[in-house]
VOBA-1610 file (N, C-alpha, C; in pm, whole numbers, padded with zeros to 5 digits, always signed):
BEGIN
Unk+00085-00119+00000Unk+00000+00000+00000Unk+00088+00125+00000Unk+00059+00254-00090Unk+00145+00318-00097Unk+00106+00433+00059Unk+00262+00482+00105Unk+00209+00607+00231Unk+00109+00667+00223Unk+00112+00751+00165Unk+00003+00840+00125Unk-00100+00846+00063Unk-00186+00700+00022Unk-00277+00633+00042Unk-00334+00573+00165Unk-00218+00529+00219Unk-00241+00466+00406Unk-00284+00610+00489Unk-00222+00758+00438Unk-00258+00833+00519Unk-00400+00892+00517Unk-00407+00911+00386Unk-00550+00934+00364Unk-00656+00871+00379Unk-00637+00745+00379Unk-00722+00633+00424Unk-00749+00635+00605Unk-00669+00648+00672Unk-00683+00677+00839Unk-00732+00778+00815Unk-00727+00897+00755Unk-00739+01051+00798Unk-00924+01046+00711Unk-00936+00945+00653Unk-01068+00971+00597Unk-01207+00896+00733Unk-01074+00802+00767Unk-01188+00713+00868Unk-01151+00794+01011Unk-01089+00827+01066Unk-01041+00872+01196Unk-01080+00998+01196Unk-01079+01091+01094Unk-01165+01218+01085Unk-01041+01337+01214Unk-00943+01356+01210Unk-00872+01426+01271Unk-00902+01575+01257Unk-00927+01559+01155Unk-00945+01757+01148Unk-01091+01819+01214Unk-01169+01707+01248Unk-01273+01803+01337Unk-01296+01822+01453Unk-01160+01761+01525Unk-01155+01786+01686Unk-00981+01840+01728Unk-00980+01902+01794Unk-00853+02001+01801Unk-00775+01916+01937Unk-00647+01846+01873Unk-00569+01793+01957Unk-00454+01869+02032Unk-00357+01774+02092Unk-00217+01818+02187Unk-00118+01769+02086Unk-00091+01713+01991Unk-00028+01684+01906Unk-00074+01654+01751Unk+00042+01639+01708Unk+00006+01656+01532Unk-00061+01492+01504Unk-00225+01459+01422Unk-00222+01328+01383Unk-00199+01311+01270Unk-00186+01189+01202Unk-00160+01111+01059Unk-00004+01111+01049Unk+00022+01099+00953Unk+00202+01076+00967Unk+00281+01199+01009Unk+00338+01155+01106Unk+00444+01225+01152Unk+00598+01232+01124Unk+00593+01101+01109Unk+00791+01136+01073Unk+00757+00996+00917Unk+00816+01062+00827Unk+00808+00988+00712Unk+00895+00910+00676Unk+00845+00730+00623Unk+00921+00671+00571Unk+00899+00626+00437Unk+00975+00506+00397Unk+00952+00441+00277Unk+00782+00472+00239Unk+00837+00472+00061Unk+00645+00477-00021Unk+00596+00388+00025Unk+00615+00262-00005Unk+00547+00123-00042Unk+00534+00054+00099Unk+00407+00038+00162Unk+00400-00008+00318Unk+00366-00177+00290Unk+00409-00273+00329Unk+00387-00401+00307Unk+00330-00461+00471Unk+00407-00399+00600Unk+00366-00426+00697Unk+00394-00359+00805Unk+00284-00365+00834Unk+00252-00213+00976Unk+00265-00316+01125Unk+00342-00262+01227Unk+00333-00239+01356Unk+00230-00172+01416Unk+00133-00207+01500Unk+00042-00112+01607Unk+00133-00157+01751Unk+00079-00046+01836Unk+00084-00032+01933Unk+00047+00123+01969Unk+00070+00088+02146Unk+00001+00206+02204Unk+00094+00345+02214Unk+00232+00287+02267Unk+00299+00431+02214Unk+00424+00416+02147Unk+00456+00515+02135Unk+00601+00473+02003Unk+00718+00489+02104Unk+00759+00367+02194Unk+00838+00350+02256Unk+00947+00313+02189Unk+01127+00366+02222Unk+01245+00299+02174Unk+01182+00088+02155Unk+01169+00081+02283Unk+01097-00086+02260Unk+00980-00137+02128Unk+00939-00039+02135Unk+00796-00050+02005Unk+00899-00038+01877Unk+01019+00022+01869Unk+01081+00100+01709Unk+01185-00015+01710Unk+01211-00072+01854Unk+01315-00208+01791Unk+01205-00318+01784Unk+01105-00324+01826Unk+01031-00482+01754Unk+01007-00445+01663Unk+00970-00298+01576Unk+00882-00303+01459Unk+01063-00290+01332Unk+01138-00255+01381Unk+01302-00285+01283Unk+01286-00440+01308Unk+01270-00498+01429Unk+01282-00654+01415Unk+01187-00752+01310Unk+01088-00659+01286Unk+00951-00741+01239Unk+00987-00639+01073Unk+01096-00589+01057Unk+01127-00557+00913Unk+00963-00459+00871Unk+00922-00351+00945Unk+00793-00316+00928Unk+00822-00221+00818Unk+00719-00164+00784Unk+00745-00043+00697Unk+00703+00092+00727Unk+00597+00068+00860Unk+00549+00156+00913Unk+00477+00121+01057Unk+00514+00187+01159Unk+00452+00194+01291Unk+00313+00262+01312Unk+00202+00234+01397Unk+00105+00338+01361Unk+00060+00319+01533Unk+00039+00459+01619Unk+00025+00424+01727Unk-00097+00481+01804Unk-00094+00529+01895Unk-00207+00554+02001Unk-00125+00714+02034Unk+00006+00707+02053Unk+00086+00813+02140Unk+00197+00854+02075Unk+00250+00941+01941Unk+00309+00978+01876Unk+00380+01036+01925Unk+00462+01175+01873Unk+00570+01265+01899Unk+00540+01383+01911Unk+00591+01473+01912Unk+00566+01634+01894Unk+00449+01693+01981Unk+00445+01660+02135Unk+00319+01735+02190Unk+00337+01870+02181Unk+00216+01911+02252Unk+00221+02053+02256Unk+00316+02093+02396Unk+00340+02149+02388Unk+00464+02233+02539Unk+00589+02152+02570Unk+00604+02030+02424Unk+00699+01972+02433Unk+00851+02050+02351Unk+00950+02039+02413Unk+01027+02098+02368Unk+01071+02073+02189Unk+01129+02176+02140Unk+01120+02117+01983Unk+01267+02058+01990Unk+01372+02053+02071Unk+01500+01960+02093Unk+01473+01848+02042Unk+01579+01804+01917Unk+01587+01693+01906Unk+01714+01637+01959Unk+01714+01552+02094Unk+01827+01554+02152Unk+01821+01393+02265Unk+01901+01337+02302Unk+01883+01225+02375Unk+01818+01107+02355Unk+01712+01148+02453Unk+01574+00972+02382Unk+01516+01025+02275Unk+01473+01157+02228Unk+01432+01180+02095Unk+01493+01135+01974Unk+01592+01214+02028Unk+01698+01160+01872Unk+01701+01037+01858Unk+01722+00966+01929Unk+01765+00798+01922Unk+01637+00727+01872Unk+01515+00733+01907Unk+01385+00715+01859Unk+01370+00734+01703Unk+01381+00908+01694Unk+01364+00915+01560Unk+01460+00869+01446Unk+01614+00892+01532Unk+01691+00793+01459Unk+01700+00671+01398Unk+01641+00598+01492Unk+01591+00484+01435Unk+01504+00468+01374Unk+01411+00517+01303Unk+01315+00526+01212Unk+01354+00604+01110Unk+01436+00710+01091Unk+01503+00703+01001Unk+01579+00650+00898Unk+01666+00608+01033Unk+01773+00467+00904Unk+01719+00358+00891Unk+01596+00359+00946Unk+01561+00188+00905Unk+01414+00223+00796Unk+01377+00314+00768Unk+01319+00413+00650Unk+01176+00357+00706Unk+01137+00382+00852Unk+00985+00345+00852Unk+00902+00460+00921Unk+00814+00446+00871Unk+00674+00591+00904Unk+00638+00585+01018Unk+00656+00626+01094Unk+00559+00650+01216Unk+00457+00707+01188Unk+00295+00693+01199Unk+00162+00721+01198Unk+00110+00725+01318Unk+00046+00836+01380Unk-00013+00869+01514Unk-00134+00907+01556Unk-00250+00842+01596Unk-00395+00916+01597Unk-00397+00924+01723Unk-00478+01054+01798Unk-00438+01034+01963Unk-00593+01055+01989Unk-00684+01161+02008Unk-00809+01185+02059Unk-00910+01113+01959Unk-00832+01127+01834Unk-00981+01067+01700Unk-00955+00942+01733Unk-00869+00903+01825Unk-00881+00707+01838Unk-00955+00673+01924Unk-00953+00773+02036Unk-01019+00768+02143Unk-01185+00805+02144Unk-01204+00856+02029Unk-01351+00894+02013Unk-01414+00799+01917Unk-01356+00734+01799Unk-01403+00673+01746Unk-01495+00583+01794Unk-01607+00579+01688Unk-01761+00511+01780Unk-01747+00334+01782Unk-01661+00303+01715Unk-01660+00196+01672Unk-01516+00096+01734Unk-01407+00181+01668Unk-01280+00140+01637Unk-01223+00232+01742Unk-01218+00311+01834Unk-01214+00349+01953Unk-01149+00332+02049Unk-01086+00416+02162Unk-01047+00337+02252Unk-01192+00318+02341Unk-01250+00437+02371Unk-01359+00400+02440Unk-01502+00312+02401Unk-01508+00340+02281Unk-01620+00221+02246Unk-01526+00074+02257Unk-01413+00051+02256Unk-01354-00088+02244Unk-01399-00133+02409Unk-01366-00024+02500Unk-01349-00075+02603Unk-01496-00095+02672Unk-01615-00009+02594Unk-01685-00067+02652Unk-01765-00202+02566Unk-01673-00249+02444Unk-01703-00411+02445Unk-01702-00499+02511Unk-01562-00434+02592Unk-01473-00560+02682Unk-01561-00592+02760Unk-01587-00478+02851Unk-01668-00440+02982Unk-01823-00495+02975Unk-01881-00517+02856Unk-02032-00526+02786Unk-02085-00402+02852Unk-02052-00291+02812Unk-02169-00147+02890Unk-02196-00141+02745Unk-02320-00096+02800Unk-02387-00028+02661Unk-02387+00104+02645Unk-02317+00158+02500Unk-02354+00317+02515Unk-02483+00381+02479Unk-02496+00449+02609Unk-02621+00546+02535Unk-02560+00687+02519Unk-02441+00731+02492Unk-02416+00859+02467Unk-02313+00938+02529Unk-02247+01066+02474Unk-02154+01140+02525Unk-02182+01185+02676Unk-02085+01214+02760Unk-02094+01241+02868Unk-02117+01390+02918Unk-02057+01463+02780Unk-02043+01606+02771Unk-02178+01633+02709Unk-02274+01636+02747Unk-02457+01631+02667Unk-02432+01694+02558Unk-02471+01658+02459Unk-02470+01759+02362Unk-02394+01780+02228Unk-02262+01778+02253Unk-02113+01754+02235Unk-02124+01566+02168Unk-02113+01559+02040Unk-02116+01448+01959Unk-01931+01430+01952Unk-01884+01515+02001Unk-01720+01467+01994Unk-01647+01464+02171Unk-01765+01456+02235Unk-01675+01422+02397Unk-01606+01315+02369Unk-01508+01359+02452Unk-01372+01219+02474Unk-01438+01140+02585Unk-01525+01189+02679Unk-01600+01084+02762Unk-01702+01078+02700Unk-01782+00939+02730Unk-01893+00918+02701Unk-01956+00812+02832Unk-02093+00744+02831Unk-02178+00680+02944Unk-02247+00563+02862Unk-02286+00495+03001Unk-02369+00363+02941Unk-02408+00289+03012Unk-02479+00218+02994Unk-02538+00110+03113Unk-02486+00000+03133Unk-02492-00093+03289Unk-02465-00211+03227Unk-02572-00280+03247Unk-02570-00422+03128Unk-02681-00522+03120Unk-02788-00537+03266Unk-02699-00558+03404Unk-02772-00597+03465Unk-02682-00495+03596Unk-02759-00493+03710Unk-02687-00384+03795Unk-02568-00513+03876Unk-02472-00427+03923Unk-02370-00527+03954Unk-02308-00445+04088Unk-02247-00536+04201Unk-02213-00496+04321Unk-02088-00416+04243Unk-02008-00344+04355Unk-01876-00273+04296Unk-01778-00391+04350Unk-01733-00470+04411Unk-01674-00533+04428Unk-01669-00672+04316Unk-01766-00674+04257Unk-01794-00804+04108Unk-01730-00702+03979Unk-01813-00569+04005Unk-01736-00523+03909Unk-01606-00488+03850Unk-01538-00430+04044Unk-01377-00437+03998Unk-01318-00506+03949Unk-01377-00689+03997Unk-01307-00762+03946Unk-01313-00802+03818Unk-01392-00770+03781Unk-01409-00825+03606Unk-01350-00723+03529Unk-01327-00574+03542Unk-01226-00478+03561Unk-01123-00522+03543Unk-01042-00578+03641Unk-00945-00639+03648Unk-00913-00764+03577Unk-00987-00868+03554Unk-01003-00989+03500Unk-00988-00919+03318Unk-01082-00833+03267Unk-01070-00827+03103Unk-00974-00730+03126Unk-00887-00644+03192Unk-00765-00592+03134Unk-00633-00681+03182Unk-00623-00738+03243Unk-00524-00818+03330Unk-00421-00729+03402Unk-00501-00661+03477Unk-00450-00549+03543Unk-00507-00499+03706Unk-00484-00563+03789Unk-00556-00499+03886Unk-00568-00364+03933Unk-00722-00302+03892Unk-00735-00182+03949Unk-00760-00104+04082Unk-00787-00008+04040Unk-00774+00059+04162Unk-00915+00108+04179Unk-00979+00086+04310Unk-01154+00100+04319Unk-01146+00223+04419Unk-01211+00316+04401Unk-01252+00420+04553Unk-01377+00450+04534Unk-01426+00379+04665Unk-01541+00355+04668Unk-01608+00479+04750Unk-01766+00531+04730Unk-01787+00589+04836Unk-01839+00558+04934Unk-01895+00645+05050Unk-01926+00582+05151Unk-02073+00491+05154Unk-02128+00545+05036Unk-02239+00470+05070Unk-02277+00367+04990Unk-02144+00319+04886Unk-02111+00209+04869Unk-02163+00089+04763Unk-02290+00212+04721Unk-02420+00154+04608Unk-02431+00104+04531Unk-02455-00020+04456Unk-02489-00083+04342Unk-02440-00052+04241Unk-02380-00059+04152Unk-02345+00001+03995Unk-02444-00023+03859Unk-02531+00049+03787Unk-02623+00047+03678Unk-02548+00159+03596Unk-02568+00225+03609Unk-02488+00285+03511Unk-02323+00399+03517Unk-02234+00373+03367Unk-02123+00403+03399Unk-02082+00497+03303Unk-01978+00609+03353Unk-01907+00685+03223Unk-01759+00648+03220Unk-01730+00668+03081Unk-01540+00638+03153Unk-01490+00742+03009Unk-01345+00749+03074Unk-01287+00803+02939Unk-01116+00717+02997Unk-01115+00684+02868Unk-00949+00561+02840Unk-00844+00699+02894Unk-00679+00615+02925Unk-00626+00702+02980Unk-00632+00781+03081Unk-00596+00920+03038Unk-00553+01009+03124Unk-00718+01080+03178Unk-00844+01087+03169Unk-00918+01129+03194Unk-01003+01102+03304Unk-00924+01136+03405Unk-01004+01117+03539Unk-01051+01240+03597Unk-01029+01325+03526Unk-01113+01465+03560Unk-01243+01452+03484Unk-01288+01380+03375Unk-01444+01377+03391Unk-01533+01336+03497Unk-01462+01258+03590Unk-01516+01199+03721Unk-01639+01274+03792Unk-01610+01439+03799Unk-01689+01520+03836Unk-01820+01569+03773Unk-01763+01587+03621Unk-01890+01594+03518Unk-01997+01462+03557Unk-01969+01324+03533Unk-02045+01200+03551Unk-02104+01242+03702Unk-02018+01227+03824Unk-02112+01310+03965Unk-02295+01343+03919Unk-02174+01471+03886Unk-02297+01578+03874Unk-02429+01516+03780Unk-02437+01439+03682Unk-02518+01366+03643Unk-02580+01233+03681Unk-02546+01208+03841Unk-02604+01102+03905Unk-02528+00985+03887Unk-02419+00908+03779Unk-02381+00876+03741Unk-02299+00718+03848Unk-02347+00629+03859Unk-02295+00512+03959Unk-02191+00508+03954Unk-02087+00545+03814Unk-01958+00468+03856Unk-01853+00541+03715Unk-01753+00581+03751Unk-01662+00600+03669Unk-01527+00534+03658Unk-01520+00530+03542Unk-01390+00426+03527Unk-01278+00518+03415Unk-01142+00528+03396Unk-01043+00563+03345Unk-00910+00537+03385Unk-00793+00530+03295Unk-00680+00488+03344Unk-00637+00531+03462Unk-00620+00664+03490Unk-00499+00711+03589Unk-00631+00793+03715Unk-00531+00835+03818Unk-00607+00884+03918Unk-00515+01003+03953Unk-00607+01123+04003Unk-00521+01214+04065Unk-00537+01203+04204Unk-00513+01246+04303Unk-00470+01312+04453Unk-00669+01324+04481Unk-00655+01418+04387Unk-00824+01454+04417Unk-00917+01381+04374Unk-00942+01319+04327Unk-00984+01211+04297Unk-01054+01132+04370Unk-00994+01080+04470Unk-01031+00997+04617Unk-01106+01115+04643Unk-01139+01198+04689Unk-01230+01311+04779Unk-01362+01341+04665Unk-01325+01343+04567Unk-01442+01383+04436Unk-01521+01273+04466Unk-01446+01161+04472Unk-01582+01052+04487Unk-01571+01003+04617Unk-01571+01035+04689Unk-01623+01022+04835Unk-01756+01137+04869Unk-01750+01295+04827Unk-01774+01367+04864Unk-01940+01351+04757Unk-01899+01325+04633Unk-01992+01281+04533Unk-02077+01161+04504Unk-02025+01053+04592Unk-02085+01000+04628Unk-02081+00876+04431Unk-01957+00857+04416Unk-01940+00816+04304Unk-01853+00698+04279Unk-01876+00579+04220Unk-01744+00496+04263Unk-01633+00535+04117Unk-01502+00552+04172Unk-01403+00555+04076Unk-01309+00372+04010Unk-01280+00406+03928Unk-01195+00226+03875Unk-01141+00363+03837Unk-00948+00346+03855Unk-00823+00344+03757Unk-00764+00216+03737Unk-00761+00155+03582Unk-00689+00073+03509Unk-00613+00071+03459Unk-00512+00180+03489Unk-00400+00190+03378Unk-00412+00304+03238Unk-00317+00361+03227Unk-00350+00425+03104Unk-00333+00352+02992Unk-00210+00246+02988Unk-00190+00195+02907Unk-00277+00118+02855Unk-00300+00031+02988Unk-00411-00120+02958Unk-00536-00056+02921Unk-00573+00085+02945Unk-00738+00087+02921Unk-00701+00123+02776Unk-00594+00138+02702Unk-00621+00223+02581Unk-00513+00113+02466Unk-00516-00010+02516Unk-00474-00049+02447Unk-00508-00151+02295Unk-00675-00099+02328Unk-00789-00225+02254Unk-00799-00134+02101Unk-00819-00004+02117Unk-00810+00095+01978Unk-00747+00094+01879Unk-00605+00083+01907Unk-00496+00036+01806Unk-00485-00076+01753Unk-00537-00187+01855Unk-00520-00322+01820Unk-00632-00358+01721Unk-00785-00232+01749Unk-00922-00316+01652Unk-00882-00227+01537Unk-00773-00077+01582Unk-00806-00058+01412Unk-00669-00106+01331Unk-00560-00151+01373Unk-00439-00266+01314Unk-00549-00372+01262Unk-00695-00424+01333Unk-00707-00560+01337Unk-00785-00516+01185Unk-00852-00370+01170Unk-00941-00361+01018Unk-00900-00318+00914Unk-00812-00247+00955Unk-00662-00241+00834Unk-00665-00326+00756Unk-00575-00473+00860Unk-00577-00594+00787Unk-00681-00642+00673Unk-00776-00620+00749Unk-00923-00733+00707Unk-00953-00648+00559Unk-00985-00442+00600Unk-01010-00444+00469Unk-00921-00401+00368Unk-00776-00372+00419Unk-00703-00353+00278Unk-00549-00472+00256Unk-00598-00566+00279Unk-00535-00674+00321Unk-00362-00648+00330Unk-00350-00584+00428Unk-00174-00599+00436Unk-00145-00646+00613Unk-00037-00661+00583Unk+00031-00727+00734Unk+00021-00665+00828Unk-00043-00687+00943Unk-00022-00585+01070Unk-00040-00672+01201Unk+00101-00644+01275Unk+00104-00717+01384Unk+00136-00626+01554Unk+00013-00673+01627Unk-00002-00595+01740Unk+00117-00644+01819Unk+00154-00486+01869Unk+00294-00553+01996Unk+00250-00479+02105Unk+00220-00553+02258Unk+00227-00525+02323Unk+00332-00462+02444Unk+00312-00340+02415Unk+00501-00327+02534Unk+00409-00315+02686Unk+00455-00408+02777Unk+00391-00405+02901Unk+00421-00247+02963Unk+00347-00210+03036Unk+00341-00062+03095Unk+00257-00065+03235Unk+00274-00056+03317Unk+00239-00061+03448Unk+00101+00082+03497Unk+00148+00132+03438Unk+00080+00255+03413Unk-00018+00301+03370
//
């Protein structure tokens, strides 16, 4: 498949230009025309750029690219060495960060609420057809202690539960993958049983004590690692080329 067919093809389905990111998406650092076989993963770790030189790729395509915003423009140390290596080994790095996370389908957050079986009924931000959070029910109401664990059980990750005091049933949930544990408060304020997202802040524990809300952190990595892998997995299926998911373990 040629680059710049592969780019336009993500940038037609991922839709980047109608939500305003922290970094640049679609290709970022350019390699070889002719792509025969793509690497996914979640971020473009030195570890991710030596399996995908090991796996002879032609192009990397990730969750967590390069060039944030308030990041320095130095190319110097672990940068250099990163991009270095994708240089001389002539392969593309490709990066979608929020349009992966919103996608309704191919998603990090619609993936995760496959895993989970919640059903979505909608953005979390009312209104707003491009919230990075969104809500949903689950099938049947579930204690918080069944739920952590199945939490834990489909990411293979034990999370982290803060419960509040009054300890209530779970029916319905919002989450946003990653770093978004400041929607925690938005969901609150909408009655909302239970929020789930990778990471936790300080405040966090008190938001849902005080709100009366149960929190799950899973990891940033592990909650956001299903997006890359379903859209590596439709790549494949509909423009038939090679793509092999690498997991780099991340604690985080």
């Amino acid at each position: 498949m040629n680059r710049n067919e592969l780019e336009q093809y993500l940038d037609k389905l991922l839709t980047p230009a109608i939500i305003k990111d922290y970094a640049p998406n679609g290709l970022q650092i350019q390699g070889k025309e002719e792509i025969t076989k793509i690497v996914t993963g979640v971020t473009a770790s030195q570890a991710l750029i030596n399996k995908a030189i090991d796996e002879k790729a032609d192009a990397i395509l990730v969750h967590h690219g390069y060039f944030w915003k308030n990041e320095s423009y130095v190319i110097r140390g672990m940068k250099h060495k990163r991009i270095k290596a994708l240089l001389d080994n002539d392969i593309s790095l490709f990066a979608y960060h929020l349009p992966l996370d919103i996608h309704p389908t191919l998603g990090n957050n619609a993936q995760l609420a496959k895993l989970l079986n919640i059903d979505i009924t909608g953005p979390l931000e009312l209104g707003n057809k491009l919230s990075v959070a969104i809500q949903g029910e689950l099938t049947e109401e579930s204690s918080s202690d069944v739920f952590a664990q199945k939490i834990s059980e489909k990411l293979n990750r034990t999370c982290l539960h803060i419960a509040p005091p009054s300890n209530k049933p779970i029916k319905t949930v919002a989450w946003c993958t990653g770093g978004g544990q400041d929607y925690i408060e938005l969901a609150a304020e909408q009655g909302i049983d239970a929020f789930i997202s990778g990471e936790a802040s300080e405040k966090t524990t008190h938001i849902a004590h005080e709100m009366d809300i149960h929190f799950f952190a899973a990891g940033h990595h592990a909650t956001e690692r299903y997006g890359v892998k379903a859209l590596g997995e439709y790549l494949a299926k509909e423009k038939n080329i090679d793509v092999v998911f690498v997991d780099i373990d991340n604690p985080v």
